[in-house]
C-alpha positions in Angstrom: -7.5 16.3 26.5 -9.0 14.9 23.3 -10.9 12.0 22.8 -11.4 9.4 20.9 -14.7 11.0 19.1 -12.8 14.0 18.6 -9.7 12.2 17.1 -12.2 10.5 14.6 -14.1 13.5 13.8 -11.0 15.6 13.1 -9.8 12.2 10.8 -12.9 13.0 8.7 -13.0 16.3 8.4 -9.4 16.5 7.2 -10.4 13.7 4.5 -12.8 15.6 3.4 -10.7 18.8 3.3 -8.2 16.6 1.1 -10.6 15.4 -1.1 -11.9 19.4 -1.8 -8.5 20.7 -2.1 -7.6 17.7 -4.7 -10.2 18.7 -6.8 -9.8 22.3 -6.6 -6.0 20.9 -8.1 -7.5 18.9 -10.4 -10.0 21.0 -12.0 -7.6 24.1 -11.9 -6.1 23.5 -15.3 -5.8 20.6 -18.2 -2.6 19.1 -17.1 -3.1 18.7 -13.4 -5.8 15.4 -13.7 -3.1 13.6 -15.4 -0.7 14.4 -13.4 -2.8 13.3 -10.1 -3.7 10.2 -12.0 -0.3 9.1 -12.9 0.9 9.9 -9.5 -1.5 7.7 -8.0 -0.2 5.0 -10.3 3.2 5.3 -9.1 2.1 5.1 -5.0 -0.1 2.3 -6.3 2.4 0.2 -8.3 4.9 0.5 -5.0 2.7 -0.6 -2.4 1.9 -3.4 -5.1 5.0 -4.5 -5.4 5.9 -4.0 -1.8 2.8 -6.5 -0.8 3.7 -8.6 -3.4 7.5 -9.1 -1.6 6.1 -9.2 1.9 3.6 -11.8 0.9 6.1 -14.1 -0.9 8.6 -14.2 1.8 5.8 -14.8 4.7 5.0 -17.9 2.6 8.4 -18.8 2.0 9.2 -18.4 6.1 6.0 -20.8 6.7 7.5 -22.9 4.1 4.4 -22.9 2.0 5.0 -24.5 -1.6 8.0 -25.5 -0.8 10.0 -29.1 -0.8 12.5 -29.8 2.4 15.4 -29.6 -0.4 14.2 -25.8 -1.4 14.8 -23.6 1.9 18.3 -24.7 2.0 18.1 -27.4 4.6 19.6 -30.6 3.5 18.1 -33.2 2.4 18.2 -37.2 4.1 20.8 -39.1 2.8 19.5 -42.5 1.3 
């Protein structure tokens, strides 16, 4: 049965395995960099935008910001 230790030391050597076999992409012609780099722009402008949505609409379910009349409950009648 595998531990805890050995999870974490299999974790790390596969990270380092990744990082080795990225650069053996990389560095294998002139095209690949830029095609890593503007891969890693894509993943990094989704998970942007996707933290950008979860954040707003936690705040907007605390009702952070926001006036009574805003989150679509009524307001008191004068």
């Amino acid at each position: 049965m595998a531990t805890l230790t050995d999870f974490v030391v299999a974790l790390i050597q596969s990270t380092l395995e990744l990082v080795v076999n990225f650069a053996t992409v990389a560095t294998s012609d002139i095209v690949s960099p830029v095609i890593i780099l503007v891969g890693n722009l894509f993943i990094i402008a989704a998970v942007g935008a996707l933290i950008y949505v979860v954040l707003g609409a936690l705040v907007a379910e605390l009702g952070i910001g926001t006036t009574p009349g805003q989150r679509g409950t009524p307001r008191p009648r004068e």
